[in-house]
C-alpha positions as CSV (number, residue, x, y, z in Angstrom):
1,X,-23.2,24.8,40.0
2,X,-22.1,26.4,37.2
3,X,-19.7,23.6,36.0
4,X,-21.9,21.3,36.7
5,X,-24.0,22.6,33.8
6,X,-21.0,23.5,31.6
7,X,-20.2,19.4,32.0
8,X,-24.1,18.4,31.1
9,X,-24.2,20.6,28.0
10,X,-21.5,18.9,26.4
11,X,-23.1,15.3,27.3
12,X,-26.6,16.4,25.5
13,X,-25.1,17.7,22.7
14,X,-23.1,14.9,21.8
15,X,-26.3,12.5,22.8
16,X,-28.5,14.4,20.4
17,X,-26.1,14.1,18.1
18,X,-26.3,10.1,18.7
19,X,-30.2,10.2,18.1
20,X,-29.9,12.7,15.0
21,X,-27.4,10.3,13.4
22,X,-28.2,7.0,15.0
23,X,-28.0,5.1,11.3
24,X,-24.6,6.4,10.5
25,X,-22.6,5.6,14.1
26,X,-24.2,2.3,13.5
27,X,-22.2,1.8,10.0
28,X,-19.4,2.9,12.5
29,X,-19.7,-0.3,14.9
30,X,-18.3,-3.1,12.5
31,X,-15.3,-0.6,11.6
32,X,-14.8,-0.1,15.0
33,X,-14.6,-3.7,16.5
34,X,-12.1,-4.6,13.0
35,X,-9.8,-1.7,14.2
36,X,-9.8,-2.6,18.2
37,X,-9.6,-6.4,17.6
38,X,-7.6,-7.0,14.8
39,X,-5.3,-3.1,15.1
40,X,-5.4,-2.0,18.8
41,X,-5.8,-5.0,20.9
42,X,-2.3,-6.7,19.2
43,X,-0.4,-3.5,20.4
44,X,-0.4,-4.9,23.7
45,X,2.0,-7.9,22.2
46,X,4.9,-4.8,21.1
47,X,6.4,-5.9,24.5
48,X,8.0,-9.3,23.3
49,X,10.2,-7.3,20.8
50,X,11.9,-6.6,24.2
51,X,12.0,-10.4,25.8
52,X,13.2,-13.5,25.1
53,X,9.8,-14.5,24.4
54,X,8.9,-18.4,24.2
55,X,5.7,-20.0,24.1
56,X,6.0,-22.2,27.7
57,X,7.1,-18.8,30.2
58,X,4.7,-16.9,27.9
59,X,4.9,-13.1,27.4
60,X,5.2,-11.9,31.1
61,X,7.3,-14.9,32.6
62,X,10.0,-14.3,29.7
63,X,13.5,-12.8,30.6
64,X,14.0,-9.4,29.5
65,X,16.9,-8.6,27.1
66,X,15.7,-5.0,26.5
67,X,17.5,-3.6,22.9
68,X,19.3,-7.3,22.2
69,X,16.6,-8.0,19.1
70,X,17.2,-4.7,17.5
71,X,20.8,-5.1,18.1
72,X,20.9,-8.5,16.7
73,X,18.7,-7.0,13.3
74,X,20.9,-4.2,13.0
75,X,24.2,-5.9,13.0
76,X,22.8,-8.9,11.2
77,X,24.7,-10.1,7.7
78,X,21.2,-10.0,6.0
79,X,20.1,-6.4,7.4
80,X,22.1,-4.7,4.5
81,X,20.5,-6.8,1.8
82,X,17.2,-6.7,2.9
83,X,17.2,-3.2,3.9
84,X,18.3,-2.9,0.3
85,X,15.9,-5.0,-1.8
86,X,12.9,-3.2,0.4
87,X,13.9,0.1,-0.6
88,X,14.5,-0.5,-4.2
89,X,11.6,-2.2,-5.0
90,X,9.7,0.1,-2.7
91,X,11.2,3.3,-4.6
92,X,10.0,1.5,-8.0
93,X,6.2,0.6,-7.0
94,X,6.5,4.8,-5.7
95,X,7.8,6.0,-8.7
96,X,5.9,3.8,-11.3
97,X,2.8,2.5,-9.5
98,X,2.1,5.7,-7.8
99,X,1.1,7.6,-11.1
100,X,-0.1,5.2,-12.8
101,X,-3.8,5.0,-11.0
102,X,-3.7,8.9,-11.6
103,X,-3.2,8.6,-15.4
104,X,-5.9,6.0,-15.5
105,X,-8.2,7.9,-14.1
106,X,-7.5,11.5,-16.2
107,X,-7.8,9.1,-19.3
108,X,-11.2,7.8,-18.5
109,X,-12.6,11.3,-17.1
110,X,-11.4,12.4,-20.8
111,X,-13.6,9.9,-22.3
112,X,-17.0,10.8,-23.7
113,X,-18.4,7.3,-24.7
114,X,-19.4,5.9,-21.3
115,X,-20.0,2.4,-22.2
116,X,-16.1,2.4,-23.3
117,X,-15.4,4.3,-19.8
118,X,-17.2,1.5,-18.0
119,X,-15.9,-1.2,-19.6
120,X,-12.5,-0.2,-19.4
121,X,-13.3,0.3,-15.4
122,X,-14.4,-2.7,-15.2
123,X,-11.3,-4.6,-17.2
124,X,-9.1,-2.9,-15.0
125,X,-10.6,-3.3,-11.4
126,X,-11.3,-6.5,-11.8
127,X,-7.4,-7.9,-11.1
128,X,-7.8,-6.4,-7.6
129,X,-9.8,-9.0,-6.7
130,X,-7.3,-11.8,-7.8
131,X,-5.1,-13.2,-5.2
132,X,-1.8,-13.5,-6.0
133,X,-1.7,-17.1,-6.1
134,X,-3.8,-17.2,-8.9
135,X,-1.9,-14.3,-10.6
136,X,1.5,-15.9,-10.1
137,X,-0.6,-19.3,-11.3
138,X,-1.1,-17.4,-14.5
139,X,2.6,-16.3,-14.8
140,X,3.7,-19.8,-14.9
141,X,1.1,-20.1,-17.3
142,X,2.9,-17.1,-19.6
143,X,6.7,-17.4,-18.5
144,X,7.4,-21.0,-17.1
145,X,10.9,-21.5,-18.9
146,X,9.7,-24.4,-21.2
147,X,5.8,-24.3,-21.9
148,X,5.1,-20.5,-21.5
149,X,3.2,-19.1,-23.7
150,X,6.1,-16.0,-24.0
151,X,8.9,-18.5,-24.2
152,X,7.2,-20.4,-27.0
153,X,7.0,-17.5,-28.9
154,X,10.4,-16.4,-28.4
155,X,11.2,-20.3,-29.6
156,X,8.9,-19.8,-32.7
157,X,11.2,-17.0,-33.8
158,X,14.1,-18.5,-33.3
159,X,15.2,-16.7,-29.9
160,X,16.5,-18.4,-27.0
161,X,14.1,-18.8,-23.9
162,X,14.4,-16.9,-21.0
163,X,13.9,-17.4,-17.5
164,X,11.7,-14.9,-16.2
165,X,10.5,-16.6,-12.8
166,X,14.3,-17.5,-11.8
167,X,16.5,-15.1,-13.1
168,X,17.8,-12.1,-10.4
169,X,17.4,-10.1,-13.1
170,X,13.8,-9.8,-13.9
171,X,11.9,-10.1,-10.8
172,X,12.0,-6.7,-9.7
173,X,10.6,-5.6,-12.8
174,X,7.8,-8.0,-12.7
175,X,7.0,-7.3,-9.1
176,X,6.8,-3.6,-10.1
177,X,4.6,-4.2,-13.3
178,X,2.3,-7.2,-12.0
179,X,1.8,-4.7,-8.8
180,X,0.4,-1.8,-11.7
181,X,-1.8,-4.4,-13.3
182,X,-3.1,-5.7,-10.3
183,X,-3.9,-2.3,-8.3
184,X,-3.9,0.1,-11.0
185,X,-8.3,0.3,-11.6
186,X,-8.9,0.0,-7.8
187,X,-6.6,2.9,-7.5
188,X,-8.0,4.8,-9.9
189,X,-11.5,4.8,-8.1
190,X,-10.5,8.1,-5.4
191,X,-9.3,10.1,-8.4
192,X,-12.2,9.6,-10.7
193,X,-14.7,10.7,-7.4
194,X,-12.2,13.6,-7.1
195,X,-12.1,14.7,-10.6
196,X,-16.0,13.9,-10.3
197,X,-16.2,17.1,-8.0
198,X,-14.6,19.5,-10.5
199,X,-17.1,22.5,-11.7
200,X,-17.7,21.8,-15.2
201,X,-18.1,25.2,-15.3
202,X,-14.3,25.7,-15.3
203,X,-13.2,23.7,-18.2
204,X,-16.4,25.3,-20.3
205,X,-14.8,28.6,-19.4
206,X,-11.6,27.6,-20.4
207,X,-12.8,26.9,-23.9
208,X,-14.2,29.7,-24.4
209,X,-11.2,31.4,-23.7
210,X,-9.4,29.3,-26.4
211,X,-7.7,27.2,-23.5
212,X,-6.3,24.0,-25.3
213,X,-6.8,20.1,-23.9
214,X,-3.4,20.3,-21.9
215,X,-3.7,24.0,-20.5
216,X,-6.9,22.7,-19.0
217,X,-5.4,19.6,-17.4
218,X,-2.4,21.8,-16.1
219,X,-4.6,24.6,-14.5
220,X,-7.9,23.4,-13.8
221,X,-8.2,19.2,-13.9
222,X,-4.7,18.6,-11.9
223,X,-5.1,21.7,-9.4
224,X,-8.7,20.3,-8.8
225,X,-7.4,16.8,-7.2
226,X,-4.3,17.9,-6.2
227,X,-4.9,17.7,-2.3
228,X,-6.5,14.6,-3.0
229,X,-2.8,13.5,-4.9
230,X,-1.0,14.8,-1.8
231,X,-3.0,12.7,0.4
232,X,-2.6,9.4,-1.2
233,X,1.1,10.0,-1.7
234,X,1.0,10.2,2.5
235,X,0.1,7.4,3.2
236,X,1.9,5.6,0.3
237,X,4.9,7.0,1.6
238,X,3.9,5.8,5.3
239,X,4.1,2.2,4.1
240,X,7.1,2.4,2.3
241,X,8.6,-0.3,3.9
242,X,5.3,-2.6,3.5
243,X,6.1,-3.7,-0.4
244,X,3.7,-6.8,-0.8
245,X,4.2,-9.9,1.7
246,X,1.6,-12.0,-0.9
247,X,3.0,-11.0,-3.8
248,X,6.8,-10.9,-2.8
249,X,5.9,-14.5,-1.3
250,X,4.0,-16.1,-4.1
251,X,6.9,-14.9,-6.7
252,X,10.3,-14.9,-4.8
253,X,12.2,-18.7,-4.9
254,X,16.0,-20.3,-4.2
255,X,17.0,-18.8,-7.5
256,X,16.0,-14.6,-7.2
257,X,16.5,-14.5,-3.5
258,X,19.0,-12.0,-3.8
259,X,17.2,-9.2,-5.1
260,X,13.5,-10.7,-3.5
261,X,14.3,-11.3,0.0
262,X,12.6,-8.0,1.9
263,X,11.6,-7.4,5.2
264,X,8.3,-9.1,5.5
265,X,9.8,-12.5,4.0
266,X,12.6,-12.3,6.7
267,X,10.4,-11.6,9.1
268,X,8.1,-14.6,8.0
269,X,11.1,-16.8,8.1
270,X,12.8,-15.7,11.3
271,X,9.2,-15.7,13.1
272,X,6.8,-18.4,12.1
273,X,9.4,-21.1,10.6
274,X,12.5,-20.6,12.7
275,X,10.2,-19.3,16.3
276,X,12.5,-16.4,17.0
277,X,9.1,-14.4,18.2
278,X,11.1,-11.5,20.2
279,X,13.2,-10.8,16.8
280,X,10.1,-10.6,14.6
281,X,8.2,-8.3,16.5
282,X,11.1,-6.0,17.2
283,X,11.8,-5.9,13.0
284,X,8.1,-5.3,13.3
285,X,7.8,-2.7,15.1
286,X,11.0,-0.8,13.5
287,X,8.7,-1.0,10.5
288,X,6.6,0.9,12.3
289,X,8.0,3.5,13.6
290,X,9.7,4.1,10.3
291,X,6.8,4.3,9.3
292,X,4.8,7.1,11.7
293,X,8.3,9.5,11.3
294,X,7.8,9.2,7.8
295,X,3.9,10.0,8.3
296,X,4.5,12.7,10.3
297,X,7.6,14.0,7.8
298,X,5.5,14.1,4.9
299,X,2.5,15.4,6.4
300,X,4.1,18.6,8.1
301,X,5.6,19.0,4.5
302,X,2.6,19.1,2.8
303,X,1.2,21.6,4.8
304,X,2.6,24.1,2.9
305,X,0.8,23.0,0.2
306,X,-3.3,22.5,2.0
307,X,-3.0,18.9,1.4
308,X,-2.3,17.6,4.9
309,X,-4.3,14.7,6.8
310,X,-4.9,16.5,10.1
Protein backbone atom coordinates (compact mmCIF):
# COMPACT_ATOMS: atom_id res chain seq x y z
CA UNK A 1 0.00 0.00 0.00
CA UNK A 2 2.35 2.27 1.05
CA UNK A 3 4.54 2.03 -2.21
CA UNK A 4 1.92 2.12 -4.12
CA UNK A 5 1.38 5.75 -2.96
CA UNK A 6 5.11 6.56 -2.86
CA UNK A 7 4.96 5.40 -6.85
CA UNK A 8 1.70 7.81 -7.58
CA UNK A 9 3.23 10.88 -5.80
CA UNK A 10 6.02 11.00 -8.12
CA UNK A 11 3.62 10.53 -11.33
CA UNK A 12 1.35 13.67 -10.12
CA UNK A 13 4.07 15.76 -9.38
CA UNK A 14 5.71 15.39 -12.55
CA UNK A 15 2.11 15.69 -14.40
CA UNK A 16 1.39 18.96 -12.62
CA UNK A 17 4.49 19.94 -13.53
CA UNK A 18 3.36 19.14 -17.32
CA UNK A 19 0.11 21.30 -16.92
CA UNK A 20 2.06 24.20 -14.98
CA UNK A 21 4.55 24.41 -17.84
CA UNK A 22 2.59 22.97 -20.76
CA UNK A 23 3.95 26.02 -23.18
CA UNK A 24 7.54 25.45 -22.47
CA UNK A 25 7.79 21.25 -22.96
CA UNK A 26 6.01 22.11 -26.06
CA UNK A 27 9.15 24.44 -27.31
CA UNK A 28 10.78 21.12 -26.21
CA UNK A 29 9.04 18.77 -28.95
CA UNK A 30 10.78 20.05 -32.27
CA UNK A 31 14.26 19.84 -30.28
CA UNK A 32 13.37 16.60 -29.24
CA UNK A 33 12.29 14.82 -32.57
CA UNK A 34 15.84 16.85 -34.32
CA UNK A 35 17.98 15.02 -31.54
CA UNK A 36 16.16 11.30 -31.85
CA UNK A 37 15.90 11.48 -35.63
CA UNK A 38 18.72 13.02 -36.89
CA UNK A 39 21.35 12.15 -33.29
CA UNK A 40 19.95 9.02 -31.65
CA UNK A 41 18.25 6.95 -34.20
CA UNK A 42 21.75 6.84 -36.55
CA UNK A 43 23.49 5.31 -33.43
CA UNK A 44 21.97 2.17 -34.38
CA UNK A 45 24.21 2.22 -37.80
CA UNK A 46 27.78 2.22 -35.26
CA UNK A 47 27.55 -1.58 -36.00
CA UNK A 48 28.84 -1.48 -39.72
CA UNK A 49 32.23 0.04 -38.43
CA UNK A 50 32.45 -3.69 -37.39
CA UNK A 51 31.24 -5.53 -40.80
CA UNK A 52 32.10 -5.67 -44.16
CA UNK A 53 29.13 -3.74 -44.87
CA UNK A 54 27.72 -3.46 -48.57
CA UNK A 55 24.62 -2.20 -49.82
CA UNK A 56 23.06 -5.78 -51.45
CA UNK A 57 23.61 -8.20 -47.79
CA UNK A 58 22.71 -4.90 -46.00
CA UNK A 59 23.78 -4.15 -42.41
CA UNK A 60 22.73 -7.50 -40.68
CA UNK A 61 23.42 -10.08 -43.61
CA UNK A 62 27.17 -8.55 -43.86
CA UNK A 63 30.26 -10.67 -42.58
CA UNK A 64 31.67 -9.59 -39.49
CA UNK A 65 35.39 -8.63 -39.43
CA UNK A 66 35.22 -7.21 -35.85
CA UNK A 67 38.50 -4.66 -35.25
CA UNK A 68 39.79 -5.10 -39.27
CA UNK A 69 38.49 -1.20 -40.12
CA UNK A 70 40.26 0.28 -37.19
CA UNK A 71 43.16 -1.82 -37.86
CA UNK A 72 43.24 -0.92 -41.51
CA UNK A 73 42.90 3.20 -40.25
CA UNK A 74 45.52 2.77 -37.84
CA UNK A 75 48.14 1.19 -39.87
CA UNK A 76 47.14 3.13 -42.96
CA UNK A 77 50.04 5.37 -44.84
CA UNK A 78 47.63 8.38 -44.60
CA UNK A 79 46.72 7.97 -40.79
CA UNK A 80 49.92 9.87 -39.80
CA UNK A 81 49.24 12.77 -42.12
CA UNK A 82 45.87 13.20 -41.42
CA UNK A 83 46.05 12.68 -37.84
CA UNK A 84 48.55 15.45 -38.28
CA UNK A 85 46.93 18.19 -40.32
CA UNK A 86 43.65 17.64 -37.92
CA UNK A 87 45.47 18.38 -34.88
CA UNK A 88 47.43 21.32 -36.11
CA UNK A 89 44.83 23.14 -37.65
CA UNK A 90 42.62 22.11 -34.81
CA UNK A 91 45.24 23.46 -32.12
CA UNK A 92 45.28 26.87 -34.27
CA UNK A 93 41.30 27.44 -34.56
CA UNK A 94 41.77 26.59 -30.24
CA UNK A 95 44.32 28.81 -29.72
CA UNK A 96 43.36 31.81 -32.09
CA UNK A 97 39.59 31.42 -32.68
CA UNK A 98 38.87 30.41 -29.20
CA UNK A 99 39.65 34.00 -27.74
CA UNK A 100 38.81 35.84 -30.23
CA UNK A 101 34.70 35.73 -29.63
CA UNK A 102 35.71 36.65 -25.92
CA UNK A 103 37.69 39.78 -26.87
CA UNK A 104 34.87 40.80 -29.22
CA UNK A 105 32.59 40.69 -26.78
CA UNK A 106 34.64 42.63 -23.70
CA UNK A 107 35.24 45.31 -26.50
CA UNK A 108 31.68 45.93 -27.21
CA UNK A 109 30.41 45.62 -23.41
CA UNK A 110 33.20 48.52 -23.07
CA UNK A 111 31.42 50.54 -25.47
CA UNK A 112 29.12 53.36 -24.40
CA UNK A 113 27.56 54.53 -27.87
CA UNK A 114 25.09 51.81 -28.54
CA UNK A 115 24.28 52.51 -32.10
CA UNK A 116 28.28 51.78 -32.76
CA UNK A 117 27.75 48.57 -30.36
CA UNK A 118 24.99 47.48 -32.65
CA UNK A 119 26.25 48.06 -35.66
CA UNK A 120 29.41 46.52 -35.05
CA UNK A 121 27.12 43.31 -33.89
CA UNK A 122 25.55 43.34 -36.65
CA UNK A 123 28.90 43.63 -39.17
CA UNK A 124 30.21 40.93 -37.45
CA UNK A 125 27.38 38.24 -37.05
CA UNK A 126 26.30 38.61 -40.21
CA UNK A 127 29.33 36.22 -41.88
CA UNK A 128 27.78 33.35 -39.84
CA UNK A 129 25.17 33.18 -42.03
CA UNK A 130 27.41 32.83 -45.25
CA UNK A 131 28.05 29.36 -46.41
CA UNK A 132 31.31 28.62 -47.24
CA UNK A 133 30.74 28.39 -50.85
CA UNK A 134 30.01 31.76 -51.15
CA UNK A 135 32.92 32.78 -48.75
CA UNK A 136 35.50 30.74 -50.68
CA UNK A 137 33.50 32.43 -53.88
CA UNK A 138 34.65 35.66 -52.54
CA UNK A 139 38.35 34.43 -51.87
CA UNK A 140 38.74 33.78 -55.51
CA UNK A 141 37.36 37.02 -55.90
CA UNK A 142 40.46 38.59 -53.49
CA UNK A 143 43.36 35.96 -54.07
CA UNK A 144 42.77 34.05 -57.48
CA UNK A 145 46.52 34.09 -58.59
CA UNK A 146 45.87 36.40 -61.70
CA UNK A 147 42.72 38.76 -61.28
CA UNK A 148 42.62 39.02 -57.36
CA UNK A 149 42.05 41.96 -56.10
CA UNK A 150 45.31 41.27 -53.53
CA UNK A 151 47.42 39.99 -56.32
CA UNK A 152 46.66 43.06 -58.41
CA UNK A 153 47.83 45.12 -55.80
CA UNK A 154 50.88 43.31 -55.03
CA UNK A 155 51.40 43.68 -59.14
CA UNK A 156 50.73 47.55 -58.88
CA UNK A 157 53.65 47.81 -56.64
CA UNK A 158 55.81 45.94 -58.37
CA UNK A 159 55.74 42.58 -56.15
CA UNK A 160 55.43 39.25 -57.54
CA UNK A 161 51.92 37.53 -57.20
CA UNK A 162 51.36 34.96 -54.85
CA UNK A 163 49.37 31.98 -54.79
CA UNK A 164 47.34 31.98 -51.88
CA UNK A 165 44.60 29.24 -52.81
CA UNK A 166 47.41 26.65 -54.02
CA UNK A 167 50.34 27.07 -52.11
CA UNK A 168 50.95 24.42 -48.92
CA UNK A 169 52.00 27.21 -47.27
CA UNK A 170 49.15 29.50 -46.71
CA UNK A 171 46.06 27.44 -46.33
CA UNK A 172 46.38 26.76 -42.76
CA UNK A 173 46.57 30.24 -42.10
CA UNK A 174 43.54 31.09 -44.05
CA UNK A 175 41.49 28.33 -42.76
CA UNK A 176 42.38 29.63 -39.21
CA UNK A 177 41.65 33.40 -40.10
CA UNK A 178 38.52 32.86 -42.53
CA UNK A 179 37.21 30.52 -39.52
CA UNK A 180 37.62 33.90 -36.99
CA UNK A 181 35.82 36.11 -39.45
CA UNK A 182 33.18 33.81 -40.10
CA UNK A 183 32.24 32.66 -36.40
CA UNK A 184 33.81 35.30 -34.43
CA UNK A 185 30.17 37.79 -33.90
CA UNK A 186 27.99 34.56 -33.44
CA UNK A 187 30.42 33.66 -30.81
CA UNK A 188 30.54 36.57 -29.18
CA UNK A 189 26.58 36.42 -28.48
CA UNK A 190 26.95 33.88 -24.97
CA UNK A 191 29.62 36.18 -23.67
CA UNK A 192 27.84 39.56 -24.11
CA UNK A 193 24.44 37.75 -22.22
CA UNK A 194 27.12 36.67 -19.68
CA UNK A 195 28.74 39.84 -19.14
CA UNK A 196 25.01 41.17 -19.36
CA UNK A 197 24.49 39.48 -15.89
CA UNK A 198 27.29 41.27 -14.09
CA UNK A 199 26.11 43.67 -11.11
CA UNK A 200 26.91 46.99 -12.21
CA UNK A 201 27.17 47.59 -8.86
CA UNK A 202 30.61 46.05 -8.84
CA UNK A 203 32.49 48.03 -11.34
CA UNK A 204 30.67 51.39 -9.73
CA UNK A 205 32.34 50.26 -6.55
CA UNK A 206 35.43 49.64 -8.09
CA UNK A 207 35.66 53.25 -9.12
CA UNK A 208 35.09 54.54 -6.30
CA UNK A 209 37.81 52.85 -4.96
CA UNK A 210 40.15 54.28 -7.65
CA UNK A 211 40.15 50.71 -9.43
CA UNK A 212 41.63 51.45 -13.02
CA UNK A 213 39.89 50.03 -16.56
CA UNK A 214 42.19 46.78 -16.43
CA UNK A 215 41.96 46.02 -12.55
CA UNK A 216 38.26 45.87 -13.26
CA UNK A 217 38.47 43.55 -16.16
CA UNK A 218 40.98 41.36 -14.19
CA UNK A 219 38.83 41.06 -10.97
CA UNK A 220 35.36 41.76 -11.65
CA UNK A 221 34.43 41.60 -15.72
CA UNK A 222 36.70 38.24 -16.36
CA UNK A 223 35.82 36.38 -12.85
CA UNK A 224 32.13 37.32 -13.78
CA UNK A 225 31.99 34.93 -17.09
CA UNK A 226 34.56 32.87 -16.19
CA UNK A 227 32.41 29.55 -15.73
CA UNK A 228 30.70 30.57 -18.73
CA UNK A 229 34.63 30.65 -20.47
CA UNK A 230 35.15 27.23 -18.99
CA UNK A 231 32.13 25.89 -20.39
CA UNK A 232 32.56 26.87 -23.93
CA UNK A 233 36.18 25.76 -23.89
CA UNK A 234 34.44 22.00 -22.99
CA UNK A 235 32.88 21.52 -25.55
CA UNK A 236 35.33 23.22 -27.97
CA UNK A 237 37.72 20.93 -26.75
CA UNK A 238 35.11 17.91 -27.28
CA UNK A 239 35.14 18.53 -31.00
CA UNK A 240 38.66 18.85 -31.40
CA UNK A 241 38.84 16.52 -34.00
CA UNK A 242 35.64 18.10 -35.96
CA UNK A 243 37.73 21.18 -37.67
CA UNK A 244 35.22 22.29 -40.49
CA UNK A 245 34.16 19.50 -43.23
CA UNK A 246 32.52 22.78 -45.40
CA UNK A 247 35.15 24.86 -45.04
CA UNK A 248 38.19 22.37 -45.27
CA UNK A 249 36.11 21.09 -48.40
CA UNK A 250 35.30 24.25 -50.21
CA UNK A 251 39.14 25.49 -49.77
CA UNK A 252 41.37 22.31 -49.88
CA UNK A 253 42.45 21.20 -53.85
CA UNK A 254 45.30 18.84 -55.72
CA UNK A 255 47.80 21.52 -54.91
CA UNK A 256 47.50 22.04 -50.59
CA UNK A 257 46.54 18.55 -50.05
CA UNK A 258 49.32 17.92 -47.93
CA UNK A 259 48.73 20.20 -45.13
CA UNK A 260 44.48 20.20 -45.94
CA UNK A 261 43.63 16.63 -46.02
CA UNK A 262 41.94 15.95 -42.34
CA UNK A 263 39.81 13.42 -41.12
CA UNK A 264 36.45 14.44 -42.29
CA UNK A 265 37.78 14.85 -46.06
CA UNK A 266 39.23 11.20 -45.83
CA UNK A 267 36.36 10.06 -44.43
CA UNK A 268 34.27 11.76 -47.28
CA UNK A 269 36.53 10.22 -49.77
CA UNK A 270 36.90 6.65 -48.43
CA UNK A 271 32.98 6.57 -47.73
CA UNK A 272 30.80 8.28 -50.22
CA UNK A 273 33.22 8.23 -53.36
CA UNK A 274 35.30 5.07 -52.96
CA UNK A 275 31.90 2.96 -50.89
CA UNK A 276 34.19 1.64 -48.20
CA UNK A 277 31.05 2.16 -45.62
CA UNK A 278 32.54 -0.23 -42.66
CA UNK A 279 35.88 2.05 -42.78
CA UNK A 280 34.02 5.34 -42.58
CA UNK A 281 31.99 4.65 -39.79
CA UNK A 282 34.73 2.96 -37.76
CA UNK A 283 37.09 6.50 -38.41
CA UNK A 284 33.75 7.88 -37.33
CA UNK A 285 33.15 6.64 -34.46
CA UNK A 286 37.03 6.83 -33.24
CA UNK A 287 36.14 10.49 -33.65
CA UNK A 288 33.88 9.96 -31.22
CA UNK A 289 35.01 8.45 -28.69
CA UNK A 290 37.97 10.80 -28.77
CA UNK A 291 35.84 12.95 -28.42
CA UNK A 292 33.55 11.87 -25.09
CA UNK A 293 37.25 10.91 -23.21
CA UNK A 294 38.22 14.29 -23.96
CA UNK A 295 34.61 15.56 -22.68
CA UNK A 296 34.84 13.75 -19.74
CA UNK A 297 38.88 14.77 -19.21
CA UNK A 298 38.17 18.30 -19.39
CA UNK A 299 35.02 18.36 -17.51
CA UNK A 300 36.37 16.42 -14.30
CA UNK A 301 39.26 19.15 -14.63
CA UNK A 302 37.29 21.87 -14.46
CA UNK A 303 35.64 21.01 -11.47
CA UNK A 304 38.13 22.26 -9.53
CA UNK A 305 37.38 25.39 -10.83
CA UNK A 306 32.92 25.42 -10.56
CA UNK A 307 32.77 25.55 -14.20
CA UNK A 308 31.75 22.02 -15.01
CA UNK A 309 28.72 20.83 -17.35
CA UNK A 310 27.14 18.29 -14.97
Amino acid sequence: MDSSIKLKRPARRILKNLRAYKALYLLLIPGLLYFTIFKYVPMGGVIIAFKDYNLTDGIWASEWVGLEHFQRFFEGVYFKDIMTNTLIIAFYKIVFGFPAPIILALMLHSVKAEWFKRSIQTITYLPHFISWVIIYGLMLALMAPGEGLFNLLLKEYGYNPISFLTESSWIRFLLVSSDIWHGIGWGAIIYLAALAGIDPSLYEAAQVDGASRWRRLWHITLPGIRNVIILMFILRLSHILDVGFDQVFMMSNIFNQDRSDVIDTWVYRVGLQEMQYGLATAVGLFKSVIGFALLLGANRLAKRYDGQIW
